[in-house]
ZAMARGU-4260 file (C-alpha; in steps of 0.2 Angstrom, whole numbers, plus 5000, padded with zeros to 4 digits):
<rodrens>
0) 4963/5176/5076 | 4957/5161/5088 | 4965/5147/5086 | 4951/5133/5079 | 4951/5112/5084
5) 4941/5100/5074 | 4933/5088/5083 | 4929/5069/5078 | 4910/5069/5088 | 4902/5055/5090
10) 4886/5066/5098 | 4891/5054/5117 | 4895/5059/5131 | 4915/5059/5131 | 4916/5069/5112
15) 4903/5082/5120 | 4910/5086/5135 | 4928/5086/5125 | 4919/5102/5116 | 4922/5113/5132
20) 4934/5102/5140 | 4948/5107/5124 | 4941/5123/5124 | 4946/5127/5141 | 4962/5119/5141
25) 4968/5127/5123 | 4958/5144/5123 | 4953/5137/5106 | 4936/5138/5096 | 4929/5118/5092
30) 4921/5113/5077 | 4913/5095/5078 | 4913/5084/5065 | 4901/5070/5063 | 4902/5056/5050
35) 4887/5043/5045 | 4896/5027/5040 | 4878/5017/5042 | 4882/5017/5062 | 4862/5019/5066
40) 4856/5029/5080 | 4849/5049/5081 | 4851/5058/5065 | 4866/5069/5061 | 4854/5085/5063
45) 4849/5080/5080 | 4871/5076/5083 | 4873/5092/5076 | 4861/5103/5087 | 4867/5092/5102
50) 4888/5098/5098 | 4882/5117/5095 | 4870/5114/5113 | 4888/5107/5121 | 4897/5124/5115
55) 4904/5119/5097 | 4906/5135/5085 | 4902/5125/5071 | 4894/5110/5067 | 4901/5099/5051
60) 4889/5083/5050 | 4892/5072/5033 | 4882/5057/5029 | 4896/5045/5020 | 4886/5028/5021
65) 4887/5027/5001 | 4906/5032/5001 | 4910/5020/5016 | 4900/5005/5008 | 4908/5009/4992
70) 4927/5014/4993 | 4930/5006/5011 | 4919/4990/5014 | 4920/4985/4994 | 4940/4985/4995
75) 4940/4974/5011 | 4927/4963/5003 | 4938/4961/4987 | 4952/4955/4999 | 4943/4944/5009
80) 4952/4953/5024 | 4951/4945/5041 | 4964/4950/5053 | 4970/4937/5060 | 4958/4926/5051
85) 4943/4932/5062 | 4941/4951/5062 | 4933/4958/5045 | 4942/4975/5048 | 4923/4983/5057
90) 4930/5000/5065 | 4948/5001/5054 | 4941/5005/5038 | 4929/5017/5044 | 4942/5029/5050
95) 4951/5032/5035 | 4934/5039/5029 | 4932/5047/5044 | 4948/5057/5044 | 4948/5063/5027
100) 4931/5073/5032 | 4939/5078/5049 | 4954/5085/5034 | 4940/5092/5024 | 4931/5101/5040
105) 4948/5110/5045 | 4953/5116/5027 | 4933/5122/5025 | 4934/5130/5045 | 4954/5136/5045
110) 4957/5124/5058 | 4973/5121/5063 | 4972/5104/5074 | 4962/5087/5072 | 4956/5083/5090
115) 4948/5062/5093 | 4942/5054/5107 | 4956/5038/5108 | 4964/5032/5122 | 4982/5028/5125
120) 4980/5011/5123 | 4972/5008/5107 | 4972/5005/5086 | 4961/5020/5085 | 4973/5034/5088
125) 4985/5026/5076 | 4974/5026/5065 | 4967/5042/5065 | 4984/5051/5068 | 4994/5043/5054
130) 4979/5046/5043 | 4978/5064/5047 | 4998/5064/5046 | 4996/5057/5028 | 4980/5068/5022
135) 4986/5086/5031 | 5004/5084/5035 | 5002/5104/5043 | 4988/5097/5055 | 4994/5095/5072
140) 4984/5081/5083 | 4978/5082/5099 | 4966/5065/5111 | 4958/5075/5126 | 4956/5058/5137
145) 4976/5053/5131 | 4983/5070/5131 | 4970/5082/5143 | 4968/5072/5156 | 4949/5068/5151
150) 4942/5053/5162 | 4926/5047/5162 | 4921/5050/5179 | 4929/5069/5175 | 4918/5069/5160
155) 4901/5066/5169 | 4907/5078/5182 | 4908/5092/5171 | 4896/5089/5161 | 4884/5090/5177
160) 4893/5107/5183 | 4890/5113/5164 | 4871/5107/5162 | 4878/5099/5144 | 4863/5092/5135
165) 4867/5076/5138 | 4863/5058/5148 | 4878/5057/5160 | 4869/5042/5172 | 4867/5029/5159
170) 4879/5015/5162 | 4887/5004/5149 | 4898/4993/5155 | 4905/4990/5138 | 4915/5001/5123
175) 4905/4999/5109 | 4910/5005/5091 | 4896/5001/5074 | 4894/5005/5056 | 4886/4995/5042
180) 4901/4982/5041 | 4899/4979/5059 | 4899/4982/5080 | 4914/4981/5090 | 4912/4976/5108
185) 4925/4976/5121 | 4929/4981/5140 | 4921/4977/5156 | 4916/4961/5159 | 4922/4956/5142
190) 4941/4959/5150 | 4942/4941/5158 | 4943/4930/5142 | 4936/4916/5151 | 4920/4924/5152
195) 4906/4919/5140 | 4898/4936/5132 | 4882/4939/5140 | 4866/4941/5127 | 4866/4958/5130
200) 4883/4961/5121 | 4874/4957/5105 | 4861/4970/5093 | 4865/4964/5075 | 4862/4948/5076
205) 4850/4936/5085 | 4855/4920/5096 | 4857/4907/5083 | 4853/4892/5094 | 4834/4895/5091
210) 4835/4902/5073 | 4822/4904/5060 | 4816/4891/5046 | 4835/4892/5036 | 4836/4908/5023
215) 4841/4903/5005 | 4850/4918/4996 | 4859/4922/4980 | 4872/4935/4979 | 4878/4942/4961
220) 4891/4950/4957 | 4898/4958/4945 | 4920/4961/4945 | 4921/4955/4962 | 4906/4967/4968
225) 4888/4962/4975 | 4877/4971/4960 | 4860/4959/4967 | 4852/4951/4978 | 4839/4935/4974
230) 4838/4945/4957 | 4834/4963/4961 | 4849/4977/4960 | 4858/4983/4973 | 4869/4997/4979
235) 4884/4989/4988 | 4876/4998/5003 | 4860/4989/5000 | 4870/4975/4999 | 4879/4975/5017
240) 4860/4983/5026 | 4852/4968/5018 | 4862/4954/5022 | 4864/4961/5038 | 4845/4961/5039
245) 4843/4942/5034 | 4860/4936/5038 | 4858/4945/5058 | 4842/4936/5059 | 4850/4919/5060
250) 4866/4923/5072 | 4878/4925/5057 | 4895/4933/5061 | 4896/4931/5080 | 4916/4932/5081
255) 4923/4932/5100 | 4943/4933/5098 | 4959/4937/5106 | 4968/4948/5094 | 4986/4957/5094
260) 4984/4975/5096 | 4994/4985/5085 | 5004/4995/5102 | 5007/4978/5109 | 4996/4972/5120
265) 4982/4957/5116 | 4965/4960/5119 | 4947/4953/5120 | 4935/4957/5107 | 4916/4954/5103
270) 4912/4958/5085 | 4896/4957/5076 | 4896/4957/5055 | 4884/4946/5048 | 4881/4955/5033
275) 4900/4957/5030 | 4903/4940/5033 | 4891/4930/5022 | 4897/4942/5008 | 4916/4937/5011
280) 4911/4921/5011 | 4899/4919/4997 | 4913/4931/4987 | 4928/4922/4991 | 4917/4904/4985
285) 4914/4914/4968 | 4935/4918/4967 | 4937/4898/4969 | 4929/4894/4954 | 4934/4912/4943
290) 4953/4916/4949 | 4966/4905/4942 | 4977/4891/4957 | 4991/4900/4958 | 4985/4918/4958
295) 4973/4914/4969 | 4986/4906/4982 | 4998/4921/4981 | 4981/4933/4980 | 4978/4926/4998
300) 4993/4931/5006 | 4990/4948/4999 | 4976/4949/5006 | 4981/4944/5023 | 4995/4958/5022
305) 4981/4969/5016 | 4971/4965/5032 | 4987/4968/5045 | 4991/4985/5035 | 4974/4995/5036
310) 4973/4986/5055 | 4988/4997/5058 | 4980/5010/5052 | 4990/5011/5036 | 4977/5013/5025
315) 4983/5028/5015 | 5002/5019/5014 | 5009/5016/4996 | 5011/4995/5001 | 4994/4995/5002
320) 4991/5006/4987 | 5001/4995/4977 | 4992/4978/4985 | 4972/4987/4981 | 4981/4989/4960
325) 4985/4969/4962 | 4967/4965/4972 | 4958/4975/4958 | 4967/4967/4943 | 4961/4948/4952
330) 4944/4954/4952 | 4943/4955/4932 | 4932/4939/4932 | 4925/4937/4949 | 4909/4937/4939
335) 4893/4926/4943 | 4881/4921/4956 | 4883/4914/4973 | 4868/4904/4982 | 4869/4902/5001
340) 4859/4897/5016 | 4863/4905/5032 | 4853/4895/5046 | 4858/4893/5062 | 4873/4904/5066
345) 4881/4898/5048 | 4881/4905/5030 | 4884/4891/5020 | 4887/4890/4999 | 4877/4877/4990
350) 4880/4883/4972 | 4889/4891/4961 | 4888/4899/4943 | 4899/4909/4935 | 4901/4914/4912
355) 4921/4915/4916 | 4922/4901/4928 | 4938/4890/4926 | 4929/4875/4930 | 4927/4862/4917
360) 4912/4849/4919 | 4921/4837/4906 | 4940/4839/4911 | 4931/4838/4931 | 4922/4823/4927
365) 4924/4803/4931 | 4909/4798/4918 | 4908/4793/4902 | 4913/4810/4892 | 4929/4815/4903
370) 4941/4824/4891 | 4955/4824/4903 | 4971/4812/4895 | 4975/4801/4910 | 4990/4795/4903
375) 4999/4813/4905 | 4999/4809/4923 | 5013/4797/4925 | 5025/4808/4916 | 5021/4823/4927
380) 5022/4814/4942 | 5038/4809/4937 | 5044/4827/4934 | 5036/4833/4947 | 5045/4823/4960
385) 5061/4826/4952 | 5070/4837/4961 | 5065/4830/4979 | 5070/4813/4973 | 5087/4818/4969
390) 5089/4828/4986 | 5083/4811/4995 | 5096/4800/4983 | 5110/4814/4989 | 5103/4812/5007
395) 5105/4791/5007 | 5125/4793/4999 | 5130/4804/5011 | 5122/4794/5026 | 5130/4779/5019
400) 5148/4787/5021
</rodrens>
């Protein structure tokens, strides 16, 4: 029986020409698989006709917007998770999703290898290879432009020689990766960091130095999860396409950063994700008032180990199964409705309303009716500075000697 590779196909020019390119470097038959995580573009039936026109056997297209927007972008929305404090995780989380179809695809087709498209030098291929690793253990891993030589000029070459139905004379100078939660921008021009991104660079979102009249909003959520939006219910994908919609229109979530690379190397990023990052925002202003001081300062560095564990494509790992089990439990009351206005380039909270808020009018107030006891405050202080006041007496005797 021939041997069969599924292929992670984007429906571009590198995936497609990888179709024949692995096929006459392996003798194996290639199944592509394509996966809708909200990325926009052609329709999967038009990517699927196109991978069967570029010499696939089979053709396994799944739309997983829905399953993204809810077991993928909710998570990292839950843990406020910025990489590095900038990057809201755009193109890790979706490749989890990604490879558990590309598993799926080889157990329904009896493949025996999970073919990408990643380079040597990225996240993406430890991503998908430790995912796959983790999913199908049996599953070997092959990355035609890492491991068959696949270059780009090569790619427009044979696509050429082969009359592939593709565009192989476009030119972008840049790598661009998208999906509901975001766009990812990087090489070319890009790869001097003291260049300013052109406007060009940018599709989600417009330049925010000539924005329209400011956009009022307010977010509910229910359990730590947007459920509405100015009143009407919606999906969590709803959520993410509209704030994307409202939020894009005023040049929310413009991020230009310098970011460590998980095989080592730093490098220069553009990321687009308005929608993600007005909801981060507005939902980590709702934990303010709802998640208790010190779980919420220890909850923070949780989620910054989160980020930094499914950035190294770790996703599936039982650390960061354990930390989703103490993310979920802080969510219990992260309950209520958030109302922002995003003009400008900014997404700003003005209010706040929460049934289990933790934040008392009459202990927070300085008028007439504050129920706080004033007079416990000498005594705590005093306890409080206890132990530092001792070191520093200890300190003085010992200098004295």
């Amino acid at each position: 029986m021939t041997e069969r590779i599924v292929l992670a196909y984007s429906g571009g020019l590198d995936t497609s020409v990888a179709i024949g390119w692995i096929g006459e470097a392996t003798g194996a038959e290639v199944i592509a698989v394509a996966v809708d995580v909200g990325q926009g573009g052609e329709s999967l039936e038009t990517i699927r006709q196109r991978a069967l026109g570029c010499g696939a056997v089979e053709a396994y297209v799944a739309d997983a917007s829905d399953e993204f927007a809810n077991e993928y972008c909710m998570p990292t929305l839950k843990a406020n998770a910025l990489y590095q404090g900038h990057y809201p995780l755009v193109s890790a989380i979706s490749r989890p999703v990604i490879v558990k179809h590309l598993v799926k695809a080889a157990r329904e087709f009896g493949a025996t290898t999970v073919a990408h498209g990643c380079t040597g030098k990225g996240n993406d291929q430890v991503r998908f290879e430790v995912g796959i690793q983790t999913l199908g253990p049996d599953l070997k891993c092959i990355a035609p432009v890492r491991d068959l030589a696949l270059t780009r000029d090569k790619a427009i070459a044979f696509a050429e020689e082969k009359g592939l139905p593709i565009e192989t004379t476009k030119k972008n100078p840049y790598s661009i990766d998208q999906n509901v939660w975001g766009r990812a921008v990087e090489t070319g021009y890009l790869e001097d960091i003291w260049n300013a991104p052109t406007k060009d660079i940018y599709d989600y979102t417009a330049t925010p130095e000539f924005p329209p009249a400011p956009d009022e909003v307010t977010i509910s959520f229910e359990a730590g999860v947007p459920v509405a939006i100015d009143g009407v219910r919606v999906t969590p994908l709803q959520a993410i396409k509209e704030l994307n919609r409202r939020a894009g229109a005023q040049g929310v979530g413009r991020i230009d950063v310098v970011e460590d690379r998980l095989v080592g190397i730093k490098s220069r990023e553009i990321y687009e994700a308005p929608g993600a990052m007005a909801l981060i925002t507005a939902h980590k202003h709702l934990e303010d008032i709802t998640i208790e001081r010190e779980q919420a300062r220890f909850k923070a560095n949780v989620g910054q180990r989160w980020a930094e564990l499914v950035y190294d494509g770790q996703w599936f790992s039982p650390l960061k199964r354990s930390l989703d089990a103490f993310i979920e439990d802080t969510q219990r009351y992260v309950t209520g409705d958030i109302r922002m206005v995003l003009h400008g380039g900014q997404a700003i909270v003005n209010g706040r309303r929460s049934e289990t808020s933790l934040y008392d009018f009459d202990l927070a107030t300085y008028d007439t009716g504050d129920t706080f006891d004033q007079s416990m405050a000498r005594g705590f202080i005093e306890l409080w500075g206890m132990s530092a006041k001792v070191a520093s007496g200890r300190d003085i005797r010992v200098a004295g000697k």
